[in-house]
N, C-alpha and C positions, 0 to 999 in steps of 0.2 A: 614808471609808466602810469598812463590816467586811462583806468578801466573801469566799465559798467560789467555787472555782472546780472546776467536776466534770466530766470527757470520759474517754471510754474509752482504755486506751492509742491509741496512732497518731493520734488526734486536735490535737495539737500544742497541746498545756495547757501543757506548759512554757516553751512560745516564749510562747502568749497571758500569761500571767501572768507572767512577767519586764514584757514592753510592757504590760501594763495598769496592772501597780505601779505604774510608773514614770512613766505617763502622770496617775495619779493621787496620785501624793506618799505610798504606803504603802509600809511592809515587806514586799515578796513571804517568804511564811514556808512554804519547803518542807517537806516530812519525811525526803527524804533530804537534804538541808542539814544539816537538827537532827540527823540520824543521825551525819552526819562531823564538825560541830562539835562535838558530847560525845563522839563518840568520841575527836578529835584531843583534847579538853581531859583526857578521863581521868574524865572526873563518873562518877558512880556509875550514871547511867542510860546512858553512856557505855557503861561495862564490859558492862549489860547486853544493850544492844545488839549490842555484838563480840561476845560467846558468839554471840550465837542468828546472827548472820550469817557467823560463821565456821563454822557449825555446818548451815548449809544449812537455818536455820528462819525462819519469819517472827517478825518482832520482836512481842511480846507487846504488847494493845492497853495495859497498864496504863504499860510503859515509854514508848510513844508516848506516849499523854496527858499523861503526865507532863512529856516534851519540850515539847510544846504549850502546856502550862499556862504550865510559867517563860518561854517568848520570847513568850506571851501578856501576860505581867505587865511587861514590858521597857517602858521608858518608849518610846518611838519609835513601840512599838504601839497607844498609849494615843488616839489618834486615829484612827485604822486600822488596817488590814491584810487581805493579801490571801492566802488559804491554800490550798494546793495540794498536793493529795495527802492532807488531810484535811476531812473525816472520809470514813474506807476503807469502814468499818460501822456498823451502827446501834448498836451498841457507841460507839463514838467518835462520834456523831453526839450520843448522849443525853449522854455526858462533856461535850461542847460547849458543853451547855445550861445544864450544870451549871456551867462555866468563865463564861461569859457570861451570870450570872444577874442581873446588873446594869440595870433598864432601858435606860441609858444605853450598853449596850455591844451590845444587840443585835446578831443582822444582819443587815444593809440589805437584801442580795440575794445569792440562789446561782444561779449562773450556769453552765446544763449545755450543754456543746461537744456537738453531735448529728451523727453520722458514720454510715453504712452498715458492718455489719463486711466488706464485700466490698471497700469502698474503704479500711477500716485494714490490711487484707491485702494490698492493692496501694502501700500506701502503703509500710507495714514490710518486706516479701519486697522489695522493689526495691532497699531500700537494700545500699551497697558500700563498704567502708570500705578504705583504705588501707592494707599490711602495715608500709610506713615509719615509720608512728607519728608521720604530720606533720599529722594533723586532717582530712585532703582525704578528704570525703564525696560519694559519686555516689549516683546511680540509676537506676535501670535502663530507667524509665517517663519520669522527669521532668527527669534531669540525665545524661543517658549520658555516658556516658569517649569518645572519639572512638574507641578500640580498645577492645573487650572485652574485659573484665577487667584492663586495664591502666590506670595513673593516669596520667592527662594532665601532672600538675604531676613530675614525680618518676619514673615511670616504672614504680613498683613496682605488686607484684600487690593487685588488690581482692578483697576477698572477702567472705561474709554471717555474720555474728556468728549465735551458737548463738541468742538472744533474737528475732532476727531471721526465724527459720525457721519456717514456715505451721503448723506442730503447734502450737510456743511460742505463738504471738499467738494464736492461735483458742483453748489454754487461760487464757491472759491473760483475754481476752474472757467465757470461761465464769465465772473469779472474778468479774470486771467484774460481771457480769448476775445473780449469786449474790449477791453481797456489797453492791455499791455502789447496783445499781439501788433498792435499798428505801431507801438512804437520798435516794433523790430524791423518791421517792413520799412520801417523808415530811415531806422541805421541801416537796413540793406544795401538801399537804395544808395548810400552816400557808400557805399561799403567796406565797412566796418566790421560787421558781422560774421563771426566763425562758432560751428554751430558745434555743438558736442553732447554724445551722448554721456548720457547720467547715468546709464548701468555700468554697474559693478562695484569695487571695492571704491571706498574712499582715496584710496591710495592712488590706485588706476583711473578714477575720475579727473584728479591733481595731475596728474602726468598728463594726461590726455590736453589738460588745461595750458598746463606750460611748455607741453611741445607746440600748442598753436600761437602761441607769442612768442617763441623762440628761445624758449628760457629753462627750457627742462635741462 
């Protein structure tokens, strides 16, 4: 199957498409993946990349697509694949079209994660990361520390990454609703689009996901 997967941040699109890949025998194909793969490799879209992200810019749609295009063309993908994180804009949305003009390569279904922004706000502001630098993630809502502020495994101080903070997510969210919502109105349109909600368990999300493709 050749699926998009689309949620606002906080939504947990990257946990669903890792398990849905996986559950369906496809390349999960991120865009920050493709960002760190041609960057570590040095390619020329690579180098592009590092400027504009060392540089405090967003990467140009033209250098994206371009990522997309070649791990599109990747034999593994010639059967599926599951993309996430693209398309951002209706920019990359009509590139898409253009990548995928093949009858045969259509795609199947795009699949949007449907959140409240009060619950990606409670979701994101909650979390507490660990100053050790040993992965041990809390929160505040859903996973408390037994002491506040402090890490159960290790003992060190937790604390809220700058990305994390109610300003950040809530502009997050306004890109989100600027940028990406048209490109749903616009798989709508052509319709594509089956909408699911993002509460609950992980588990229950993935179900919910592949009973709307037929696959549970």
């Amino acid at each position: 199957m050749r699926i998009v997967l689309i949620g606002p941040p906080g939504a947990g699109k990257g946990t669903q498409a890792v398990r849905l890949a996986a559950h369906l025998s496809i390349p999960h194909i991120s865009t920050g993946d493709l960002f760190r793969e041609h960057i570590d490799q040095g390619t020329e879209l690579g180098q592009h990349a590092r400027t504009c992200i060392r540089d405090g810019l967003l990467v140009p749609d033209e250098v994206t697509i371009g990522m997309v295009k070649e791990r599109l063309a990747r034999p593994d993908a010639q059967g599926g694949f599951l993309l996430d994180g693209f398309p951002r804009n209706l920019a990359q949305a009509e590139a898409l079209d253009g990548i995928l003009v093949d009858p045969e390569s259509k795609l199947d279904a795009v699949l949007e994660l449907e959140i409240s922004e009060a619950e990606v706000v409670k979701r994101v502001t909650g979390r507490r990361l660990c100053r050790m630098d040993r992965g041990h993630i809390f929160h505040v809502y859903f996973n408390p520390p037994e002491v506040a502020g402090v890490c159960d495994a290790c003992g060190g101080e937790l604390y809220q990454r700058d990305d994390d903070r109610e300003a950040t997510i809530r502009q997050r969210l306004k890109v989100y609703r600027s940028e990406t919502a048209p490109v749903i109105d616009r798989y709508q349109a052509q319709g594509f689009v089956t909408t699911i909600s993002a509460l609950g368990s992980v588990k229950e999300v993935l179900n919910r996901a592949l009973r709307s493709i037929g696959k549970e």
